[in-house]
PyMOL Python script that loads the backbone (N, CA, C, O; Angstrom):
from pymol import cmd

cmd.read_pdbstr("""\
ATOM      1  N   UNK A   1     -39.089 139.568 230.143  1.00  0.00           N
ATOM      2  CA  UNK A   1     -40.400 139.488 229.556  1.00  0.00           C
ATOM      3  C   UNK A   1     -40.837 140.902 229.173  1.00  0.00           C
ATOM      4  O   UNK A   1     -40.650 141.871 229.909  1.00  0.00           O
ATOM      5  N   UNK A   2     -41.497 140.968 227.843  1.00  0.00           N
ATOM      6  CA  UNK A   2     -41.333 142.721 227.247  1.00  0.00           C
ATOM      7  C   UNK A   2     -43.178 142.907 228.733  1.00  0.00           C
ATOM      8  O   UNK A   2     -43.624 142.293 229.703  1.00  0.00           O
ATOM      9  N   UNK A   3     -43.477 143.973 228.013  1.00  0.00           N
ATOM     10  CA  UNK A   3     -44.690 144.540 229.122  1.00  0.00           C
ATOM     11  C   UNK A   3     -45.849 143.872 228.362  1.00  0.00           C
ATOM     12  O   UNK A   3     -46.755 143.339 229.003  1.00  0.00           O
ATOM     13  N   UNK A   4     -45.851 143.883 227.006  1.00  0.00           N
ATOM     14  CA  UNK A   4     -47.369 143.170 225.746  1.00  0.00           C
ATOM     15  C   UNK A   4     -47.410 141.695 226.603  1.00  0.00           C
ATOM     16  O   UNK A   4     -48.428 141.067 226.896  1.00  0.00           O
ATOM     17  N   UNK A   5     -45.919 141.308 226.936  1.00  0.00           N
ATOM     18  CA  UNK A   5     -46.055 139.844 227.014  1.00  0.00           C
ATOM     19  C   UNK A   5     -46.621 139.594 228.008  1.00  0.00           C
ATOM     20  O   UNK A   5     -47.410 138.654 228.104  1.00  0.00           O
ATOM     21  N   UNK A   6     -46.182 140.791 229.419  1.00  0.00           N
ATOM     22  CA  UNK A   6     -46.840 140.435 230.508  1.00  0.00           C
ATOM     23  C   UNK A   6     -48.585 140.535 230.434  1.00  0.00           C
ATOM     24  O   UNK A   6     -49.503 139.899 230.952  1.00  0.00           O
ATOM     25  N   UNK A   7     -48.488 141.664 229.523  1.00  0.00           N
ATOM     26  CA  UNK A   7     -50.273 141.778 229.857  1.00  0.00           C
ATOM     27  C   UNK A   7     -50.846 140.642 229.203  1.00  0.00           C
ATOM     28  O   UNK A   7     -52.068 140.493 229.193  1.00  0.00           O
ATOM     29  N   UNK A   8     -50.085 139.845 228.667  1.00  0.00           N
ATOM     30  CA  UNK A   8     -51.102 138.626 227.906  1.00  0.00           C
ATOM     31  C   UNK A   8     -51.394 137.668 228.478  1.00  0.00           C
ATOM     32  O   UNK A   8     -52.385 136.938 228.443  1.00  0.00           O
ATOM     33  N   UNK A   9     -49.777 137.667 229.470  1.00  0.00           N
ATOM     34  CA  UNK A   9     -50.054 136.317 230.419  1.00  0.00           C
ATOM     35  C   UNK A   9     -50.405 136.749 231.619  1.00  0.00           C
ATOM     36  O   UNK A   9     -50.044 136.160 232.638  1.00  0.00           O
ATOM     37  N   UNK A  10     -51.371 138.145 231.638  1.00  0.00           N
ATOM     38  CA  UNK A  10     -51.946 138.653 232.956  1.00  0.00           C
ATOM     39  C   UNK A  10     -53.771 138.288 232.565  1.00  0.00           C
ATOM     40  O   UNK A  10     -54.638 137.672 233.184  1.00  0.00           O
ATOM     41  N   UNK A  11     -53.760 138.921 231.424  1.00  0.00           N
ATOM     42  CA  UNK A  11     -55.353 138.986 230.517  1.00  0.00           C
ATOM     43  C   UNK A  11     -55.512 137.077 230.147  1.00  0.00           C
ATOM     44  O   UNK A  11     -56.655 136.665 230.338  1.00  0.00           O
ATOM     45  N   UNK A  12     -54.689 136.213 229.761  1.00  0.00           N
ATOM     46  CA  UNK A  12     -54.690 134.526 230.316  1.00  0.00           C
ATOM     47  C   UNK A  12     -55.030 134.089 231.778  1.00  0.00           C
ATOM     48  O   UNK A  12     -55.744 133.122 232.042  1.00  0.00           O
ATOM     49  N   UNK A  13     -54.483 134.849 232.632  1.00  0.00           N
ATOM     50  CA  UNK A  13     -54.438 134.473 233.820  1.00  0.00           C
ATOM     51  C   UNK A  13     -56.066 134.685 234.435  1.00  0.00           C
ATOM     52  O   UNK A  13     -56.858 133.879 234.923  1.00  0.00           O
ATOM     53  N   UNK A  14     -56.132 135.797 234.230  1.00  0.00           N
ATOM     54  CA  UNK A  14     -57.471 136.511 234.548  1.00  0.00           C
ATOM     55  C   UNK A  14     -58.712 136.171 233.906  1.00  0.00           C
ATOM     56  O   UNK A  14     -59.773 136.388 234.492  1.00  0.00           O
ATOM     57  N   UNK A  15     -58.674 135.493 232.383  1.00  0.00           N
ATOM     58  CA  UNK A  15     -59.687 134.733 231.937  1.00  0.00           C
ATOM     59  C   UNK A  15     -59.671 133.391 232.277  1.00  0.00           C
ATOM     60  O   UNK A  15     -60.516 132.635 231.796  1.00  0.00           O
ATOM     61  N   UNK A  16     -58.531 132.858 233.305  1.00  0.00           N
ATOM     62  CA  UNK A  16     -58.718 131.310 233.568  1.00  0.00           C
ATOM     63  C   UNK A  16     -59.731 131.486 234.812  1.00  0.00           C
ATOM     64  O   UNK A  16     -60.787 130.968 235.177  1.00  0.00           O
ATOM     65  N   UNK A  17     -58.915 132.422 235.237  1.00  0.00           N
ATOM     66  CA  UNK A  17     -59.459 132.469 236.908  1.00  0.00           C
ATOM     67  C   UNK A  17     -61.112 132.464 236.307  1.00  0.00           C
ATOM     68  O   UNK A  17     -61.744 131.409 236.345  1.00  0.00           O
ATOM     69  N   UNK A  18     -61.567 133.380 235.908  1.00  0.00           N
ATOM     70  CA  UNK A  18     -63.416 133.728 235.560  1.00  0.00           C
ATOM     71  C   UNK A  18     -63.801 132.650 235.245  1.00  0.00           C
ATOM     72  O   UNK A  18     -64.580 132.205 236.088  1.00  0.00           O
ATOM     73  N   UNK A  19     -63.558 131.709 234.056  1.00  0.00           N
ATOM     74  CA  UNK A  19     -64.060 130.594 233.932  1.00  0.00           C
ATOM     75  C   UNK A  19     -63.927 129.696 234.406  1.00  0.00           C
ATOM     76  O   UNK A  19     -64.583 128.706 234.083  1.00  0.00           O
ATOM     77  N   UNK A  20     -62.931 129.682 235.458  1.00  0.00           N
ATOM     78  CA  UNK A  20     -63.288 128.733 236.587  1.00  0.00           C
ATOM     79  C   UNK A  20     -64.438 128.993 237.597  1.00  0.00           C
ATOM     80  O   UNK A  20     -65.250 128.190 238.057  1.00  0.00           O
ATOM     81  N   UNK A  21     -64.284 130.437 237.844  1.00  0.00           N
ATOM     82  CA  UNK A  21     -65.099 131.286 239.118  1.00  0.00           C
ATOM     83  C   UNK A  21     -66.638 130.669 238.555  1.00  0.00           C
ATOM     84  O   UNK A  21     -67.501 130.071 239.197  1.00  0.00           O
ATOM     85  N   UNK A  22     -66.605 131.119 236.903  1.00  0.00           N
ATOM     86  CA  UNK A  22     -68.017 130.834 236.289  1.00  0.00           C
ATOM     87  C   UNK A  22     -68.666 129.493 236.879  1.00  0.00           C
ATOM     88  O   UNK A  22     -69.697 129.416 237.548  1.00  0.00           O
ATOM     89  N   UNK A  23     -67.918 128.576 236.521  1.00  0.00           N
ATOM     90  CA  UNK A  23     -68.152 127.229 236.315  1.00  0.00           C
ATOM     91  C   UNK A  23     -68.884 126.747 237.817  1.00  0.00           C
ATOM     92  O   UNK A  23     -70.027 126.320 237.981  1.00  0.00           O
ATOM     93  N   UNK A  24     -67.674 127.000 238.966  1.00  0.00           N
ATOM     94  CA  UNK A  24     -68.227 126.834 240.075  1.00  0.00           C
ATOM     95  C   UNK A  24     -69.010 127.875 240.661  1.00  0.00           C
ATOM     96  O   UNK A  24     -68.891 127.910 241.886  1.00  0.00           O
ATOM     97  N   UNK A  25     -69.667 128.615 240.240  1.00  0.00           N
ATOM     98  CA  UNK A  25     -70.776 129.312 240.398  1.00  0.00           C
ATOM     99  C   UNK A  25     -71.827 128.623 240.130  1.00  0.00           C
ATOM    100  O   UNK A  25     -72.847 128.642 240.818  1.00  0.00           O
ATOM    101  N   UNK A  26     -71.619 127.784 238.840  1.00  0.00           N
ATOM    102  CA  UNK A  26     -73.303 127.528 238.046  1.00  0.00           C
ATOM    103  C   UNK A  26     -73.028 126.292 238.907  1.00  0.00           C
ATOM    104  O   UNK A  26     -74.174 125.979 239.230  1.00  0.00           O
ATOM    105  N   UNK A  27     -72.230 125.419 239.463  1.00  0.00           N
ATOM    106  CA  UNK A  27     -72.351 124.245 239.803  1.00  0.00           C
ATOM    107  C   UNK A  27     -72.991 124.488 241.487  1.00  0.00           C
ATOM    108  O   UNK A  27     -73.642 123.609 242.052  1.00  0.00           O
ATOM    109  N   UNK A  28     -72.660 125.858 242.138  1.00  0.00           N
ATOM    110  CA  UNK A  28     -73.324 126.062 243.180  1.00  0.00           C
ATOM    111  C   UNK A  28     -74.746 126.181 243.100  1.00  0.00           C
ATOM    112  O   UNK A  28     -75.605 125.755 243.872  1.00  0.00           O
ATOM    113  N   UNK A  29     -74.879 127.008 241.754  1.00  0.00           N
ATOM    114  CA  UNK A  29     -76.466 127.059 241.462  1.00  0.00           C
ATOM    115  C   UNK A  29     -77.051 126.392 241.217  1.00  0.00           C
ATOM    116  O   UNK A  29     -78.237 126.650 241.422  1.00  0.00           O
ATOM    117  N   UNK A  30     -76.729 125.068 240.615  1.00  0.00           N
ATOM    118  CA  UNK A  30     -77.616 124.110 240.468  1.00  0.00           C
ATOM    119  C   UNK A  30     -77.367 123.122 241.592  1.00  0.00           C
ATOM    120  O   UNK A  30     -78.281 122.325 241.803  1.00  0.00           O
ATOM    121  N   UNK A  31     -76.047 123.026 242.509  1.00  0.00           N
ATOM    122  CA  UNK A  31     -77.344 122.777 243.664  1.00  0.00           C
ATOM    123  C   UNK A  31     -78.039 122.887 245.071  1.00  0.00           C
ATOM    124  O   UNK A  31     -78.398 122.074 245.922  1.00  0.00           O
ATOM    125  N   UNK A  32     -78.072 124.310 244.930  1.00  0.00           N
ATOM    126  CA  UNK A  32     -78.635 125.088 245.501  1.00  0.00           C
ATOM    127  C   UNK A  32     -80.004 124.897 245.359  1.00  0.00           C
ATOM    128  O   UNK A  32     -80.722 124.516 246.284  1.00  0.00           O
ATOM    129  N   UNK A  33     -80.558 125.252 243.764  1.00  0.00           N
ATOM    130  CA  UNK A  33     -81.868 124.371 242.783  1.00  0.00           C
ATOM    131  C   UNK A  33     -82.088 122.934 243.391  1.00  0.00           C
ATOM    132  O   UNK A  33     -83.169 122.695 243.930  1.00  0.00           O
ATOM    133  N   UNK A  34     -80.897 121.758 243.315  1.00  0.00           N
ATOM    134  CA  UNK A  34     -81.429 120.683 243.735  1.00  0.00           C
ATOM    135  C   UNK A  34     -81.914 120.625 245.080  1.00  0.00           C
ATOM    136  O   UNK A  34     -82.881 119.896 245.301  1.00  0.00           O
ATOM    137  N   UNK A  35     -81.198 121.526 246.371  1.00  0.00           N
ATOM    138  CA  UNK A  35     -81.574 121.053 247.313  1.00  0.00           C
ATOM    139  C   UNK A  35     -83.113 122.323 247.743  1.00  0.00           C
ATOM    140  O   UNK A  35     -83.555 122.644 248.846  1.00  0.00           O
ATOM    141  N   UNK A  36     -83.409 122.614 246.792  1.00  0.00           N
ATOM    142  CA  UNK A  36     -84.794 123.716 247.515  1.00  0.00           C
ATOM    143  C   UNK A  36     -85.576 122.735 246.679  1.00  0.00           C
ATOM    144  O   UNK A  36     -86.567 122.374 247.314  1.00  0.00           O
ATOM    145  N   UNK A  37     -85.490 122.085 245.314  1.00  0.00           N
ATOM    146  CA  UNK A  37     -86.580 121.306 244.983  1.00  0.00           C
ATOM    147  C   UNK A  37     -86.913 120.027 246.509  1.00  0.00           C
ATOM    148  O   UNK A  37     -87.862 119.819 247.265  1.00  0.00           O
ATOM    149  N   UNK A  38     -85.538 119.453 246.330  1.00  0.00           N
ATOM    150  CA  UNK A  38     -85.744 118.509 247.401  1.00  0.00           C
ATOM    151  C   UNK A  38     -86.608 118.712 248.959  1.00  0.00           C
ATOM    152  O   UNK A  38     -87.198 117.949 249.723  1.00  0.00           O
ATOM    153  N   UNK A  39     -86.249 120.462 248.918  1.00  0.00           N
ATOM    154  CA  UNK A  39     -87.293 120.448 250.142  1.00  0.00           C
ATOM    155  C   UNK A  39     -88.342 120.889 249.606  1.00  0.00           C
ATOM    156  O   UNK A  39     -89.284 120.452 250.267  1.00  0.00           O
ATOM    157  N   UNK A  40     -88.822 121.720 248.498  1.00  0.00           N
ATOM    158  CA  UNK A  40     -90.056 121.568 248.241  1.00  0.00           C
ATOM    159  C   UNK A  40     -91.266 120.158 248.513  1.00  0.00           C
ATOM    160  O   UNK A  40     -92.451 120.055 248.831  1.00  0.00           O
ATOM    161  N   UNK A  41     -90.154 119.259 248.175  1.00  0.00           N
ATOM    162  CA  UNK A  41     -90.941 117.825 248.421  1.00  0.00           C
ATOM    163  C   UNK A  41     -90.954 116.974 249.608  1.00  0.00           C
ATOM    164  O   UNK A  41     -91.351 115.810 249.650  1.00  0.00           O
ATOM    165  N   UNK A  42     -90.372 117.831 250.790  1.00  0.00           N
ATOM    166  CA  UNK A  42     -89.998 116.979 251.986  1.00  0.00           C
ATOM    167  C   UNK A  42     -88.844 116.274 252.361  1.00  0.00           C
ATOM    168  O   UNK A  42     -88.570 115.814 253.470  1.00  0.00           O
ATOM    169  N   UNK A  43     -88.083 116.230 251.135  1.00  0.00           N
ATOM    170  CA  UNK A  43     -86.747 115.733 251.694  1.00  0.00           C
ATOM    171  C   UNK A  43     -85.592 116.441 252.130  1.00  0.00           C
ATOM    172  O   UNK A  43     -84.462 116.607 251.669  1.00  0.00           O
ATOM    173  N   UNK A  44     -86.372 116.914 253.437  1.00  0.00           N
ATOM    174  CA  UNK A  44     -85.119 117.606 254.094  1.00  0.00           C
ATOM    175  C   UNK A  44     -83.925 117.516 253.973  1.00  0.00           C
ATOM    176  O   UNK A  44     -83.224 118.387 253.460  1.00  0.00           O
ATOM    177  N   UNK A  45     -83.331 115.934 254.647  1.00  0.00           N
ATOM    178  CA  UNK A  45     -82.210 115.240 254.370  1.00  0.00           C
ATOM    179  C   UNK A  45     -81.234 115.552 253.229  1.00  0.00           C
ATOM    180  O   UNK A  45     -80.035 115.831 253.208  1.00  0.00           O
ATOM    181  N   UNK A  46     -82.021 115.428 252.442  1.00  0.00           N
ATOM    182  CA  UNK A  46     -81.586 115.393 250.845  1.00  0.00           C
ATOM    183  C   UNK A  46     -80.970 116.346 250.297  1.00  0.00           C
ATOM    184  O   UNK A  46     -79.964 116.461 249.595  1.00  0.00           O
ATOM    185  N   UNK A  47     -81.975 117.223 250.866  1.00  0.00           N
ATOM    186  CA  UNK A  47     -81.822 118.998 250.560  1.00  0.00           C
ATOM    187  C   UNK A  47     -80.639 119.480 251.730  1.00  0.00           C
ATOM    188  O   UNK A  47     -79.658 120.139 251.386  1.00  0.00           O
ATOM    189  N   UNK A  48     -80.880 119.045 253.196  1.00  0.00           N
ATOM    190  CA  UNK A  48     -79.122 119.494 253.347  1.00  0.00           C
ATOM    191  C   UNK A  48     -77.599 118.483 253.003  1.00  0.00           C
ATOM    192  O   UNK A  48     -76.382 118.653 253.080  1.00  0.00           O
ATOM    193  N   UNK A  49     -78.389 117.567 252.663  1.00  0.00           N
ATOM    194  CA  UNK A  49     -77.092 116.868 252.328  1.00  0.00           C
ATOM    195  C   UNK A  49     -76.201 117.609 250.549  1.00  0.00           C
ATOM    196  O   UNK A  49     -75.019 117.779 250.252  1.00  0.00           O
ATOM    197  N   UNK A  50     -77.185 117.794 249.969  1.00  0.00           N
ATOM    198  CA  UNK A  50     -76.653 118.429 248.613  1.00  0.00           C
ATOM    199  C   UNK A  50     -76.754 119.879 248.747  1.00  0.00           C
ATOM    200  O   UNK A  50     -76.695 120.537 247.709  1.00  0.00           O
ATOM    201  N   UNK A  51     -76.897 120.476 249.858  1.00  0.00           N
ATOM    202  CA  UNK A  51     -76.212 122.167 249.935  1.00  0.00           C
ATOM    203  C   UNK A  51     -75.357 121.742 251.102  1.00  0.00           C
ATOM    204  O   UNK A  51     -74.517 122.635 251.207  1.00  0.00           O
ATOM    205  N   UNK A  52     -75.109 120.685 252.184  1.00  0.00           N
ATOM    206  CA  UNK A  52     -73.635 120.333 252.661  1.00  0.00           C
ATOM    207  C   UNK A  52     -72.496 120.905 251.676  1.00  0.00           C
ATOM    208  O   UNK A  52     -72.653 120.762 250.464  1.00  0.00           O
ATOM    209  N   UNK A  53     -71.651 121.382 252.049  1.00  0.00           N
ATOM    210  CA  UNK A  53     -70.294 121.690 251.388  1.00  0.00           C
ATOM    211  C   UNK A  53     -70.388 123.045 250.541  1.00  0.00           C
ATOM    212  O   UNK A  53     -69.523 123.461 249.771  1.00  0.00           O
ATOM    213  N   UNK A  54     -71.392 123.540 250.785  1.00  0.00           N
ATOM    214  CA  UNK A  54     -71.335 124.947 249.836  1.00  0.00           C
ATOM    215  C   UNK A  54     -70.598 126.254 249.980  1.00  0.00           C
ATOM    216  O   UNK A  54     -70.110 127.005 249.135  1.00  0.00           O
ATOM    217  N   UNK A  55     -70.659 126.311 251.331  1.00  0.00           N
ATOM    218  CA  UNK A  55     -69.971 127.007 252.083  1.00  0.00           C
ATOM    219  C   UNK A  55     -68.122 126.957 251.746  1.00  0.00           C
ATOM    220  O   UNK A  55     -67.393 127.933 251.920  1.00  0.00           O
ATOM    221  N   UNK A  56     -67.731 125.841 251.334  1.00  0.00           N
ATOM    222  CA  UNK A  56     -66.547 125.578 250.753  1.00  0.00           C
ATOM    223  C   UNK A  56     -66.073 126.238 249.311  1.00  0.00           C
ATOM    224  O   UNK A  56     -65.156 126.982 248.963  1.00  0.00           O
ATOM    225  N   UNK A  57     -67.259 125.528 248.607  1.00  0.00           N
ATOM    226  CA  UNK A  57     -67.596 125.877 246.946  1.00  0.00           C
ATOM    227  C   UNK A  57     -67.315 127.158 246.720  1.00  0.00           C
ATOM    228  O   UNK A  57     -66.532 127.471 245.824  1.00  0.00           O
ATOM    229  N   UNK A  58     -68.108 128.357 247.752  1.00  0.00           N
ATOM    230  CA  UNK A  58     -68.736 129.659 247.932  1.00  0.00           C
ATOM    231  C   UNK A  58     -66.626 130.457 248.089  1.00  0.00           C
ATOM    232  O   UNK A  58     -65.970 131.325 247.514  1.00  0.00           O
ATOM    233  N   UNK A  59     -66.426 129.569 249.075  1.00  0.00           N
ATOM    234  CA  UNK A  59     -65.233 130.282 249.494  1.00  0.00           C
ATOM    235  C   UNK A  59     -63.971 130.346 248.620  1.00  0.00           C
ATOM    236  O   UNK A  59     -63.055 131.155 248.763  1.00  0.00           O
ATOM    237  N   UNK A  60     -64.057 129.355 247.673  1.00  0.00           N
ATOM    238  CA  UNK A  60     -63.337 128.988 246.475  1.00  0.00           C
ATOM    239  C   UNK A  60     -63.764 129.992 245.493  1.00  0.00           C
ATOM    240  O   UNK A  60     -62.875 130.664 244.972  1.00  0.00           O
ATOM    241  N   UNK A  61     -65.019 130.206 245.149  1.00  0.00           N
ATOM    242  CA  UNK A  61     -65.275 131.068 244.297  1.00  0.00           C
ATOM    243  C   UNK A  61     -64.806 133.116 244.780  1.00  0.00           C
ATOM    244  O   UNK A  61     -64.459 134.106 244.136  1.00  0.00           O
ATOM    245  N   UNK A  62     -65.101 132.780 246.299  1.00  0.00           N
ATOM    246  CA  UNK A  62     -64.439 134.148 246.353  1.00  0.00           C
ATOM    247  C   UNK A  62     -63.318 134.351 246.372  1.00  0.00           C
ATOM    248  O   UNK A  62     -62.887 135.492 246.204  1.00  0.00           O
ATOM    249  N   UNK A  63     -62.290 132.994 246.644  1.00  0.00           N
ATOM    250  CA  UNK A  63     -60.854 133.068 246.429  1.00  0.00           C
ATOM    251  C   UNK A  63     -60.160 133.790 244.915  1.00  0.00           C
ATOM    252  O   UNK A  63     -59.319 134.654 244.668  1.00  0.00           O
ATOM    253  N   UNK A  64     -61.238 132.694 243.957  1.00  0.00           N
ATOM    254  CA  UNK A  64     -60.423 132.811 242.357  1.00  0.00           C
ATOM    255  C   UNK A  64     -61.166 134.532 241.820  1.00  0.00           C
ATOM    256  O   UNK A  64     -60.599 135.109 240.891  1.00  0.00           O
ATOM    257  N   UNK A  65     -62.407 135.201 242.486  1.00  0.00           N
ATOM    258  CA  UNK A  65     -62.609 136.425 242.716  1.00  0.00           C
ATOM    259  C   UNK A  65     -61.786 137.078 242.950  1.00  0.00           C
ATOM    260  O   UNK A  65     -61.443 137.815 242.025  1.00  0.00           O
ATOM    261  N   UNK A  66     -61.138 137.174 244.053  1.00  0.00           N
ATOM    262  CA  UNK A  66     -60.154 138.366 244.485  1.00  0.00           C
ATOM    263  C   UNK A  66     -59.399 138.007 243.604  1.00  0.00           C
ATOM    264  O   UNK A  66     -59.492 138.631 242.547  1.00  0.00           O
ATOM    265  N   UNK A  67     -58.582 137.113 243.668  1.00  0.00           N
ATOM    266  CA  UNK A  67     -57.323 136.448 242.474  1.00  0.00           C
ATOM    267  C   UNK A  67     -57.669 137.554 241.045  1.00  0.00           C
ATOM    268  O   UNK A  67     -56.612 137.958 240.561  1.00  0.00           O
ATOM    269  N   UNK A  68     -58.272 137.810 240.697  1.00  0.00           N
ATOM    270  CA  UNK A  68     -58.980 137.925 239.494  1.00  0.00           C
ATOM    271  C   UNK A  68     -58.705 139.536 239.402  1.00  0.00           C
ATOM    272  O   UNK A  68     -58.068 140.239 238.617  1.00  0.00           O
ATOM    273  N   UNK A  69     -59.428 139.768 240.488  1.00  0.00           N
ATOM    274  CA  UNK A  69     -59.029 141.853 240.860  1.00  0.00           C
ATOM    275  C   UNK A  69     -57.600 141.966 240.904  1.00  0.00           C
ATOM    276  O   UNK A  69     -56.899 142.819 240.359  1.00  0.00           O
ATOM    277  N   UNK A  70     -57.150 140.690 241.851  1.00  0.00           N
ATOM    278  CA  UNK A  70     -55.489 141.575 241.847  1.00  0.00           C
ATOM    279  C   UNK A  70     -54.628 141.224 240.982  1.00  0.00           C
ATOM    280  O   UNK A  70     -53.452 141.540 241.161  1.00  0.00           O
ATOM    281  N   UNK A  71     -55.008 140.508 239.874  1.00  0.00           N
ATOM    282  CA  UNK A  71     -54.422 140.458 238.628  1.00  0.00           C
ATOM    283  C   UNK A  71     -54.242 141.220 237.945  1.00  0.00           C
ATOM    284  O   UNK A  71     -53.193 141.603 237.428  1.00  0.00           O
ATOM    285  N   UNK A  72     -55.672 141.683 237.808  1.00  0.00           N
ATOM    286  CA  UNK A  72     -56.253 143.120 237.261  1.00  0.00           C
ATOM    287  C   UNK A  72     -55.586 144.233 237.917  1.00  0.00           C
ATOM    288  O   UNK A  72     -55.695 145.249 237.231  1.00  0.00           O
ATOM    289  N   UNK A  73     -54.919 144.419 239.019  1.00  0.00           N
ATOM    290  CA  UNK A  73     -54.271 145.592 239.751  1.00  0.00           C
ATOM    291  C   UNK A  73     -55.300 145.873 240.740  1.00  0.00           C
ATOM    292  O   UNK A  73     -54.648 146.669 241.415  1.00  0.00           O
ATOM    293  N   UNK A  74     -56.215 145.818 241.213  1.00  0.00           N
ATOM    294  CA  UNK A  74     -57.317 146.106 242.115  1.00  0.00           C
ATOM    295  C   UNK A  74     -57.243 145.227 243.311  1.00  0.00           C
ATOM    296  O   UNK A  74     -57.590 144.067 243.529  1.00  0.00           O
ATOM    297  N   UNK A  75     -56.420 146.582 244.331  1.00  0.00           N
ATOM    298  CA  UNK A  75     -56.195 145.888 245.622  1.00  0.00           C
ATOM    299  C   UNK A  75     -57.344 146.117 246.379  1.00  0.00           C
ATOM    300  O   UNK A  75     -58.008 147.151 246.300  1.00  0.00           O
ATOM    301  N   UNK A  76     -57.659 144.910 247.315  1.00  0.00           N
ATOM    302  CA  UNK A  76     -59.179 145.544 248.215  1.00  0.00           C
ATOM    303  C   UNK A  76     -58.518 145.222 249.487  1.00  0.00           C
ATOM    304  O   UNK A  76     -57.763 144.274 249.702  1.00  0.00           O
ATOM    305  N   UNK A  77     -59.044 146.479 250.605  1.00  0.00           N
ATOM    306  CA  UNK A  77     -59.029 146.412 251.628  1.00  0.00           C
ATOM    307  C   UNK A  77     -59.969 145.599 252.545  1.00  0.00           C
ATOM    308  O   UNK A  77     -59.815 145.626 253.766  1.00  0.00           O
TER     309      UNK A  77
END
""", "prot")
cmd.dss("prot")
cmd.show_as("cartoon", "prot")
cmd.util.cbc("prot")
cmd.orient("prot")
């Protein structure tokens, strides 16, 4: 594989990862949004049942994060 080729299917790799990272970002944010409206209105329940699992979401997004740096060459300690 010449080096252009690698950086293309490094600069592919690295724009999949972001728009995934993106995606489940905004899907954390909105509902994050759903469950503070829900307690705005008293439905506790409601409101932890739809921020249940975020903590997952969150950890996925910092997964395809790092993924993303060390594509890029950016090792973190």
């Amino acid at each position: 594989m010449s080096t252009d080729t690698a950086i293309d299917v490094n600069a592919t790799a690295i724009a999949a990862n972001l728009e995934v990272l993106h995606l489940i970002l905004m899907d954390a944010a909105q509902r994050s949004a759903e469950a503070r409206e829900l307690m705005k209105r008293g439905e506790r329940n409601g409101a932890i049942g739809t921020a249940l699992g975020l903590d997952v979401v969150l950890d996925n997004a910092k997964a395809l994060y790092i993924a993303a740096l060390a594509l890029h060459g950016i090792r973190r300690s």
